[in-house]
Structure formats: structure tokens, C-alpha cells
C-alpha positions in Angstrom: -42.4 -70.8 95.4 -44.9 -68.1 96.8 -47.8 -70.4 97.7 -52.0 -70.3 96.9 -53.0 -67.3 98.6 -49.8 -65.4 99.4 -48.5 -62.7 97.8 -45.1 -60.4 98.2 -47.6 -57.8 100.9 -48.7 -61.5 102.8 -45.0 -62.6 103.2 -43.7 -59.1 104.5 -46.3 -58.9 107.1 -45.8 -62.5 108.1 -41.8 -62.4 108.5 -42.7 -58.6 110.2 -45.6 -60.2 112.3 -43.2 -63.4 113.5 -40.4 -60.5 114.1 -42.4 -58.4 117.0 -43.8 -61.3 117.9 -40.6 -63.7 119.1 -38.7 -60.5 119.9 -41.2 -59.2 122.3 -41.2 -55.6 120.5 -43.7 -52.8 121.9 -45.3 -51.7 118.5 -45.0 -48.3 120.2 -41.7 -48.1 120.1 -41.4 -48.7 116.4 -41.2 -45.4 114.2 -40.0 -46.5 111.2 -41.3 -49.3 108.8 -39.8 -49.9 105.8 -40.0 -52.3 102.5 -37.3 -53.2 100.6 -38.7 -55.0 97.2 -38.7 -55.0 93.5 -42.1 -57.4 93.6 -44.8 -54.8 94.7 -48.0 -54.8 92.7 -49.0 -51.4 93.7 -47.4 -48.5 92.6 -49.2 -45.9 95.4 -48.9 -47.9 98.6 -46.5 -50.0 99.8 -45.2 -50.4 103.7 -48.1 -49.1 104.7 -50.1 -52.2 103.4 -47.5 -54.2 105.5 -48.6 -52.1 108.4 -52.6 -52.4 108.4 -52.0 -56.2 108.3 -49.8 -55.9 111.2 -52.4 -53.4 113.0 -55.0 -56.5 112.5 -52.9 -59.4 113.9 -51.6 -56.8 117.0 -55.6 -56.1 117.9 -56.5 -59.8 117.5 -53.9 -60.8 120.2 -54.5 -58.1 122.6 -51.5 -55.8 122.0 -51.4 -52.5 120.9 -50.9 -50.8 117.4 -48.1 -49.6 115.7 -47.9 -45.7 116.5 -49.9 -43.7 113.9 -46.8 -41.4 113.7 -44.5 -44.9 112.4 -43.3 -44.1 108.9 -43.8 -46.3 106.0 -41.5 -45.5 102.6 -40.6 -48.4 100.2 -37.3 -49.0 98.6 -37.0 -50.1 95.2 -33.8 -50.8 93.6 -33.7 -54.4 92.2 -32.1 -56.5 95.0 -30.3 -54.0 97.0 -34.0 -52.1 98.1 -33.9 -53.6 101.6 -30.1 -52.1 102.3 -30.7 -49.1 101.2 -33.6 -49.2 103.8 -31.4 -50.0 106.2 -28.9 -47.5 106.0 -31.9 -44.9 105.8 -33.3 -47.0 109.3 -30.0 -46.3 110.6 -29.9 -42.6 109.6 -33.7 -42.5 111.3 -32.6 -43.8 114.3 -29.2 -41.3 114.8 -31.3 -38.3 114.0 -35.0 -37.8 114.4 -35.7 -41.3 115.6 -33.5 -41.3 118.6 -34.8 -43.5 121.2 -37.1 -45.6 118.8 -37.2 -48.6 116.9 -37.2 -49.5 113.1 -38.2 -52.3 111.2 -37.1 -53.1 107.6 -38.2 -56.2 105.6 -37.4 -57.3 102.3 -40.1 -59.3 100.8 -39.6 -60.8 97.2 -40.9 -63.1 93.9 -38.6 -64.3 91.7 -40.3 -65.7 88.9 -38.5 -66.2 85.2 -40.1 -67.3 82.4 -40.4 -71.0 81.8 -37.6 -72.9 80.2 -35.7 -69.3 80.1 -32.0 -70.3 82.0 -33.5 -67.9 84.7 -35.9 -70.5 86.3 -33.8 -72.6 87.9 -32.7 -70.0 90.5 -36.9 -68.7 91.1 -37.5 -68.2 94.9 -39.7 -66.4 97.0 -39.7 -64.8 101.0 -39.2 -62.4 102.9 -36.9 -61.3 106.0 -37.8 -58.7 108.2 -34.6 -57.0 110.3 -35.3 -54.9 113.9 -32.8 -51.9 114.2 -31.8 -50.3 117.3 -29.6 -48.0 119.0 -28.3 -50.6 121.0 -28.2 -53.5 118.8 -28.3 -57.1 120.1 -27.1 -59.0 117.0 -24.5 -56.6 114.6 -23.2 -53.0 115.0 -23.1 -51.4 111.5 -20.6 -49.0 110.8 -22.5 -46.8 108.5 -19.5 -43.8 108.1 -17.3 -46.7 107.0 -19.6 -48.3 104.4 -19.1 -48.3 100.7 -21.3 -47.3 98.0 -21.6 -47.8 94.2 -24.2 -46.9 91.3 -23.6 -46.5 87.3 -26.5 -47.4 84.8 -26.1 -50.2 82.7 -29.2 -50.0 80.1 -29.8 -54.0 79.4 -29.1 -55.4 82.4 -31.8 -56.8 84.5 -35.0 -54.7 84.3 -39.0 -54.3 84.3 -40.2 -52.3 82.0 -44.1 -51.9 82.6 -44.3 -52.6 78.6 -44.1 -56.3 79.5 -47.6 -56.5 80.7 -49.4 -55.6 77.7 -50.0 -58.7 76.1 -50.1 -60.9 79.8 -52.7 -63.3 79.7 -55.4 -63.2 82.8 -54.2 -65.7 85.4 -56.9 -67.1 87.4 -55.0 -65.6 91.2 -56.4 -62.5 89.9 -52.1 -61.5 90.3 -50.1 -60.0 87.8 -46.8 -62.3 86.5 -43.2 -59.9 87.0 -41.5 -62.4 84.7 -38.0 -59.8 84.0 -36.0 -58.8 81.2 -32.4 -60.1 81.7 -29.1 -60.8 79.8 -27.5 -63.3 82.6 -23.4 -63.4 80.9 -23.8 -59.8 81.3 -25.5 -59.3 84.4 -23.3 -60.8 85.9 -20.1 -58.6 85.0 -22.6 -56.3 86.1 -22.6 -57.8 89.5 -18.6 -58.2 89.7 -17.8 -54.5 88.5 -20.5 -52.7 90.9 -19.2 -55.2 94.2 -15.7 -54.3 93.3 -16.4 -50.3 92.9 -18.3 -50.5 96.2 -15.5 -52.2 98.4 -13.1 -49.9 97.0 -14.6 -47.0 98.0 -15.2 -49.2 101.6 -11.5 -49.7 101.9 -10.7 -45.9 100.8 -11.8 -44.9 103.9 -10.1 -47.5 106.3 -6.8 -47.3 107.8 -3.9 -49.9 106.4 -3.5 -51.6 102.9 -6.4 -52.5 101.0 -4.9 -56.3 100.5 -4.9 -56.7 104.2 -8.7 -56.8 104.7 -9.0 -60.1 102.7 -7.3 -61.6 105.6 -8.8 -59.7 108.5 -12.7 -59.8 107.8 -14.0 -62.9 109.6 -16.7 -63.1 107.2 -18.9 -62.2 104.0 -22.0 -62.4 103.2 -23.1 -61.2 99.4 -26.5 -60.8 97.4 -26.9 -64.5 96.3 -28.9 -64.5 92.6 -27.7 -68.2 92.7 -24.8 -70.1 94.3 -21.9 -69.0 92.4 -22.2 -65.4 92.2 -20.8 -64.7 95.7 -17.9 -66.9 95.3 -17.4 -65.3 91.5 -17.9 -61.9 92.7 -15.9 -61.8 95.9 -12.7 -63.4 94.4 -13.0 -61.0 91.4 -13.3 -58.0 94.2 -9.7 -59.8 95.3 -8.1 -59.3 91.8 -9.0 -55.9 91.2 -7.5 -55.3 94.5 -4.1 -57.2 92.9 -4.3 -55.0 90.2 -4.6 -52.2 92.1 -1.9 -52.5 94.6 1.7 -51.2 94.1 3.2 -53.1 97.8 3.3 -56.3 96.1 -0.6 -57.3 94.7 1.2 -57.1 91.4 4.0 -59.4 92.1 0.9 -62.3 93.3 -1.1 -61.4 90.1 1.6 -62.1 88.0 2.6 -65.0 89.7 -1.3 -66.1 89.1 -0.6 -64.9 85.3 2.0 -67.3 84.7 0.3 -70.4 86.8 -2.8 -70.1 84.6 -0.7 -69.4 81.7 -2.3 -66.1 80.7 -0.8 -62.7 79.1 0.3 -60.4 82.5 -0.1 -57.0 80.8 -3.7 -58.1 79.4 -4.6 -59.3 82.5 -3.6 -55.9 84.4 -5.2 -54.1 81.6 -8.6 -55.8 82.2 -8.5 -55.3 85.6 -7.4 -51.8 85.2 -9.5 -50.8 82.8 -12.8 -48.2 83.3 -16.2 -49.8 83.7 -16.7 -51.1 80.3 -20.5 -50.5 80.1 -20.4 -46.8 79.8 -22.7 -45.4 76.8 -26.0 -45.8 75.6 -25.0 -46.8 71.5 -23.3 -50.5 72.6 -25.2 -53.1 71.1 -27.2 -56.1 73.2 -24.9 -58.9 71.4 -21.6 -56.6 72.5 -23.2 -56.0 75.6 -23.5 -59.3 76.7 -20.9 -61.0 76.3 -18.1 -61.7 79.0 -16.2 -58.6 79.9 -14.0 -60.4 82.3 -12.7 -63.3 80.0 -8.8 -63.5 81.4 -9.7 -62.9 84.9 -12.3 -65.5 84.6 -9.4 -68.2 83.8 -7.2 -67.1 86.7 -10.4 -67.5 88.9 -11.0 -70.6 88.1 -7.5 -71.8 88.7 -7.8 -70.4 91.9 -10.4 -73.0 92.4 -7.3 -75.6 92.1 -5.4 -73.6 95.0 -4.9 -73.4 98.9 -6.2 -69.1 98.3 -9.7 -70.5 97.4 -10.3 -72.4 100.4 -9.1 -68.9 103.2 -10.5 -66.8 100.3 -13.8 -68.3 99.6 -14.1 -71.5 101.5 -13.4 -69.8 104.7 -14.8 -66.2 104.2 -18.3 -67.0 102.6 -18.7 -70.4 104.6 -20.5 -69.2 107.5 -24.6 -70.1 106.8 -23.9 -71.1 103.3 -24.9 -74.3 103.0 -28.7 -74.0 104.6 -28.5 -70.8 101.6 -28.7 -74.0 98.7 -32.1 -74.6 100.2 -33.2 -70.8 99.2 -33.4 -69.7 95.4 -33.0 -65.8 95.3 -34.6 -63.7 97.4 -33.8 -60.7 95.8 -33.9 -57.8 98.8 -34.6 -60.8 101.1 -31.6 -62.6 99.9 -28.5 -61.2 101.8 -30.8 -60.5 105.5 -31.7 -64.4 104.6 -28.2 -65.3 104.4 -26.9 -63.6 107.4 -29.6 -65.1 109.5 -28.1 -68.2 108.6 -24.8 -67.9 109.6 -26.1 -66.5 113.1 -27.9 -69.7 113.1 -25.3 -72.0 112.0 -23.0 -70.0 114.4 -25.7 -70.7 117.2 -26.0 -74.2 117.0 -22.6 -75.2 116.3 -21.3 -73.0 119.4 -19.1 -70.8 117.3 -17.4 -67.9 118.9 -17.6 -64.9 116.1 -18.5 -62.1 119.2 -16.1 -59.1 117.8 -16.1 -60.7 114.7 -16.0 -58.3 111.8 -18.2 -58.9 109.2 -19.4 -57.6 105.6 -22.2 -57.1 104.3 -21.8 -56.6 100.0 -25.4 -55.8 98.6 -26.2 -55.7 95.2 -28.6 -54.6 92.4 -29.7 -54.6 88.9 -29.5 -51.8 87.1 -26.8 -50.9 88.9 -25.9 -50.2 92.3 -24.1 -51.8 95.1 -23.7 -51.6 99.0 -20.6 -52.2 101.3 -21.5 -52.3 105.3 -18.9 -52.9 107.6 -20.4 -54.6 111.1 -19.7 -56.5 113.9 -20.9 -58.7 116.1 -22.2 -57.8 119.3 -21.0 -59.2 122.6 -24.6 -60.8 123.3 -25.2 -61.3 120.2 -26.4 -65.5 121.0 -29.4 -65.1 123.1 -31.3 -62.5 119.9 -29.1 -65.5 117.2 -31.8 -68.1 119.6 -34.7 -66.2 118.3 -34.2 -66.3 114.8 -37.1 -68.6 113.1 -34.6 -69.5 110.0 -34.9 -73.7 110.4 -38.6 -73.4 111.6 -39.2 -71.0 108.2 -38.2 -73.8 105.7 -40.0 -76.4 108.2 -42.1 -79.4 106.5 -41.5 -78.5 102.9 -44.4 -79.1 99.7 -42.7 -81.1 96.9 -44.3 -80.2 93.9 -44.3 -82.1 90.9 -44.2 -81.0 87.7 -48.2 -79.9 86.8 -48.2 -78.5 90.1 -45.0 -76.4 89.3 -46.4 -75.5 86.4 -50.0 -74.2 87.4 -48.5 -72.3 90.4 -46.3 -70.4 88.1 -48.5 -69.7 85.4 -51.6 -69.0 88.4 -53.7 -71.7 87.7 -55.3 -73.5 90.0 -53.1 -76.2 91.3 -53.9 -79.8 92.6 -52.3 -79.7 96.2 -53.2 -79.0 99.9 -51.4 -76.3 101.2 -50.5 -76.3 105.1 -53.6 -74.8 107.3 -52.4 -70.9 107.7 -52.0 -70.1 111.3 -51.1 -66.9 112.9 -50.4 -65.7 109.7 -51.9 -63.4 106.8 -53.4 -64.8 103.6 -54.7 -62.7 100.5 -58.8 -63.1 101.1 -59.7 -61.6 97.9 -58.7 -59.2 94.9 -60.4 -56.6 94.1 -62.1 -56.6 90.3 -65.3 -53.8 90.8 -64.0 -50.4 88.3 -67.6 -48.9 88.5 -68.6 -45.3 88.7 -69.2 -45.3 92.8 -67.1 -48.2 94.1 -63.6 -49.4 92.7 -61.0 -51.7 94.1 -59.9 -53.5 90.8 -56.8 -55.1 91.3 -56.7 -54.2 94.8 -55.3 -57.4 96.8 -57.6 -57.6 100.6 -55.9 -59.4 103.2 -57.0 -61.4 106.1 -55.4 -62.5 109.5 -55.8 -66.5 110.7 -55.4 -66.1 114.4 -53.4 -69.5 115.7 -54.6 -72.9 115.3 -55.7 -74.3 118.8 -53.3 -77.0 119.5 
């Protein structure tokens, strides 16, 4: 959870602070700064908060500013804000930015209402990604990626209408508690990833089947543990569906294992988008639109597929991932900084590797990037601060839980900031000659002396 005196500006500029920091980046040298989130509390400014606070920690340490020509846009698109600012980092770079550096960060709150089937997957963090010309960690194949986006009207939003009636919470912060229907957000999910990889594998060379054997491995928006798993072995079916060089033979083969109609099950996969038109209703709406792929799916659980489709494809980092809850934008960076870690430390070799990276967001729009990993990639994978980020953990019980989500004041110590930014004060003054109400003023703690 986003602790006393941190907020989604305090976690950005901490992940981007710890970012030039360990990788010994010339603030110079950056030219683009970009935020990726769906948590900002001010609609005007947004990067460009993340870079004063970086200005203040750079001076205090002796190191020059960022350059005054750096550009600071935010991306907003539910979960998939911080990929979107990294394909336009990329474009930056390739273009006008040649020769520079760019910085995106996704920096998120996910809070759900209290006893709402949301909470259990609430998180909060931020990861902040360097981009390069000559990258050290993944090359992204930005020609070759896939993209998706269709409007689904009920799916997961935040309409400002939701803070008319919020009570006052004593953090002087708003709550962004959203508006969700989960059975059908999540069919969301699987028909935008699916559309996305298709038009990812329309451009490649070879059958569209083969490339569930050949990519090494996938990393997907993570809203909770499942989803990936659900969403990437639905992306497989569709891909049955779709082929005519035997796909259809396996499908119906998985038809007649999980004792399901073939022709219904082709037609559901077949099918449009169902979530076209403005006049469905929320009960229609939110139901499951997938209900015979969903059994064959879970038979696959029984089989030898799941364990090279999922097991094997989505393993890498995974299991340090149960420790997160989502991230929203921060959520896929997070989980690909796990598996460099995990790949790190157990002395994998995954140099040439190809990997995907399958964003996603609400509302709805998804991203398919192609990479691979860099020759050198192990000495940059030594620098990521993943372990020491979730380092000596707060349990909370369940008053403390509760006070922290509602913004009361809550009965616990939290760690001594160091080298780090904290929210000093908020801003309540609305007279005639000075305002700053609602205004968040941060604050740099240089580093405790050891």
C-alpha cells in the first residue's frame, strides 16, 4: 500500500531518482521524461512534477539538472499509459532525440472500495525504465509490434462524478476508488490481447501457430495472478480458430476432450468483438462472453500444453510477481524486472532470447512489443533494485489497513525516509492573492548517515 506521506508524484520520482542514480545517467543526456499513470491528482501538470523533485535531489548531491529542454508529457490510458510512453520514447529517440536519453516511469494506486471483490488485488509502485539507442537490457522491435483499441463503455473507468459526495480524508489526498464490472473486464482483457497479437503476428514471417513455440517468453499486464495465464492461453485459441494448416484439427481434438460442441466453440472464437454498441445493458454486458472457451481452458490446466504454454512461457519472474498486487502502468516494467532478476541470480542464459511484451488497458486498448535480449544484457540485470524495493516489509493489521485506506491517521512507524522524496505538505489556501489548494509540496530527505 502507498505509505504515510507518499503519493503516486513521491513514488515516480523515487523509482526515477534510484534509476539515474544506480545507472550512473548524466541528467544531461536525458531529453525525454515521461509518466505513464491512471493515478495523477492533477489534471495540468504531471512529468514535470516528477522532474522538479528530481532537479532537487540532483542539486543536493552535487550533480547537475536535468536539461531545461527535457520533455515532460503524461500518458494516461488505464494500465497500458506507461507503454504507450515507451513506444513514443522510442519514436523520440529515432527521430528528434537522436543521441539522447529517455526516461519513462509508470507510477500507480490501486485502491478498490472496501469489501468490493476488487480489494484483494490493491497495490501500489512505480518502475521507472532508461531507453537508449544502444540498449543494455532489451532491443524493441517497434515496426513489428502490435496494436489494439475499441471502446467498451462499462468496463473499468473514472468518471470525475465519483468525487462529489467523497468524504474529507485527513492526508488532505483525494480517494480514486474505480468503477468496474470484473466478469466483464476481463473478456475485455482477453479480446483486446488477442486483437493485439494478431495484428503482431500479421506482420511476421511464418505461421501464426509457430510463435507459441518460438517466443522464449511473456510477460502480460498482471490486474491479479490469473489474468496472464487466462489471457495468453485464450490468445492460443483464437489462434486455433483461426488457422486453416491444422489449428482446427487440435481445437477440435480439445472439443471432444472437454466434451464441448466444435461448431459452438469455433463460432465463439470466430465471432466479432461482442461488445460493439452503446444500447447493451450492464447485466448483458457483464456476463461471461467466453463461456465454451473457458471450459476448454481449464482442461488445458489438466494437460502437458499448459505446462510449454503457460508454465514455461510466463514462468520467468513470476513468482517474486505474487508479492506485488497491480501496479497498473507499473505492473508489466515490474514484472519484467523480475524475470531479469530471477534470470540474474539463477545464471540463466536468455541472451538472443525473444521476448513479448502484451500491455493492456481498460477501456480498451492493448500493446504487443516484440524484444530481445541484449548480448550484455547481465551486468545493467545487476543493477536492478527489484529484491532491495520490497526489502523489510510493514505488516499491517487490520485497523492499520483500514485507516491507511480510508486516510486516517494510522498507528504504525513507518521506515525513516532516506534519499528519497516525501509529500511535506498539501496545499489548502484558495484566497484572492495566494492559492495552492490541493496542491501536493514535496520534499527531498538527503541519505541517512550510516
Amino acid at each position: 500500500m502507498r505509505g504515510p506521506a507518499q503519493s503516486v508524484y513521491t513514488m515516480a520520482a523515487n523509482a526515477v531518482w534510484r534509476l539515474i542514480r544506480d545507472y550512473d545517467i548524466d541528467p544531461r543526456d536525458v531529453g525525454y521524461l515521461a509518466l505513464g499513470t491512471e493515478s495523477s491528482s492533477d489534471n495540468s501538470a504531471g512529468a514535470i512534477i516528477v522532474k522538479g523533485m528530481i532537479n532537487d535531489a540532483l542539486v543536493a548531491n552535487g550533480k547537475p539538472e536535468l536539461a531545461r529542454d527535457c520533455e515532460v508529457p503524461e500518458f494516461k490510458h488505464a494500465c497500458l499509459g506507461a507503454m504507450y510512453g515507451v513506444k513514443s520514447a522510442l519514436r523520440y529517440l529515432s527521430s528528434d532525440g537522436a543521441g539522447r536519453k529517455a526516461i519513462v516511469v509508470g507510477a500507480d494506486i490501486a485502491e478498490y472500495r472496501r469489501g468490493s471483490s476488487g480489494e484483494p488485488t490493491q497495490g501500489a509502485g512505480a518502475v521507472a525504465m532508461l531507453l537508449e539507442s544502444d540498449p543494455k537490457l532489451l532491443t524493441i522491435d517497434l515496426a513489428g509490434a502490435g496494436s489494439d483499441s475499441d471502446y467498451r463503455a462499462v468496463d473499468f473507468r473514472k468518471p470525475f462524478a465519483r468525487f462529489r459526495d467523497q468524504p474529507k480524508r485527513d492526508d488532505g489526498q483525494m480517494q480514486d476508488l474505480p468503477v468496474f464490472n470484473g466478469r466483464y473486464s476481463t473478456s475485455c482483457y482477453i479480446d483486446a490481447t488477442h486483437h493485439a497479437v494478431m495484428n503482431m503476428l500479421a506482420k511476421r514471417d511464418g505461421a501464426n501457430l509457430a510463435y507459441f513455440d518460438e517466443v522464449d517468453s511473456v510477460f502480460m499486464h498482471r490486474p491479479y495472478q490469473q489474468m496472464p495465464a487466462i489471457g495468453w492461453v485464450m490468445t492460443y485459441l483464437f489462434a486455433l480458430a483461426a488457422d486453416v494448416n491444422g489449428g482446427k484439427e487440435i481445437l477440435r481434438e480439445l472439443s471432444v476432450a472437454t466434451g464441448v460442441d466444435y461448431d459452438a466453440l469455433v463460432a465463439e472464437l470466430s465471432a466479432p468483438s461482442p461488445f460493439r454498441g452503446q444500447g447493451v445493458s450492464v447485466s448483458e454486458e457483464t456476463s461471461d462472453l467466453f463461456p465454451l472457451s473457458g471450459q476448454v481452458r481449464r482442461h488445458l490446466r489438466k494437460t502437458e500444453t499448459w505446462a510449454t504454454l503457460v508454465e514455461k512461457k510466463l514462468g520467468l519472474g513470476e513468482n517474486a510477481m505474487r508479492d506485488l498486487g497491480n501496479l497498473y502502468t507499473a505492473a508489466l516494467p515490474a514484472w519484467i524486472a523480475s524475470g531479469f532478476v530471477e534470470a540474474h541470480d539463477d545464471d540463466l542464459r536468455v541472451a538472443g532470447q525473444e521476448w513479448l511484451a502484451l500491455g493492456y488497458g481498460s477501456g480498451d486498448a492493448a500493446e504487443a512489443l516484440p524484444m530481445r535480449v541484449a548480448d550484455g544484457w547481465r551486468e545493467a540485470a545487476s543493477r536492478i533494485n527489484f529484491t532491495e524495493a520490497l526489502a523489510d516489509p510493514i505488516d499491517l493489521d487490520q485497523h492499520q489497513y483500514e485507516a491507511l485506506h480510508d486516510g486516517r491517521a494510522a498507528t504504525l512507524s513507518p521506515p525513516q525516509a532516506s534519499d528519497e522524496f516525501v509529500v511535506d505538505r498539501v496545499g489548502t489556501t484558495a484566497g484572492p492573492d495566494v492559492a495552492d489548494l490541493g496542491i501536493e509540496f514535496y520534499r527531498y530527505v538527503e541519505a541517512a548517515q550510516a
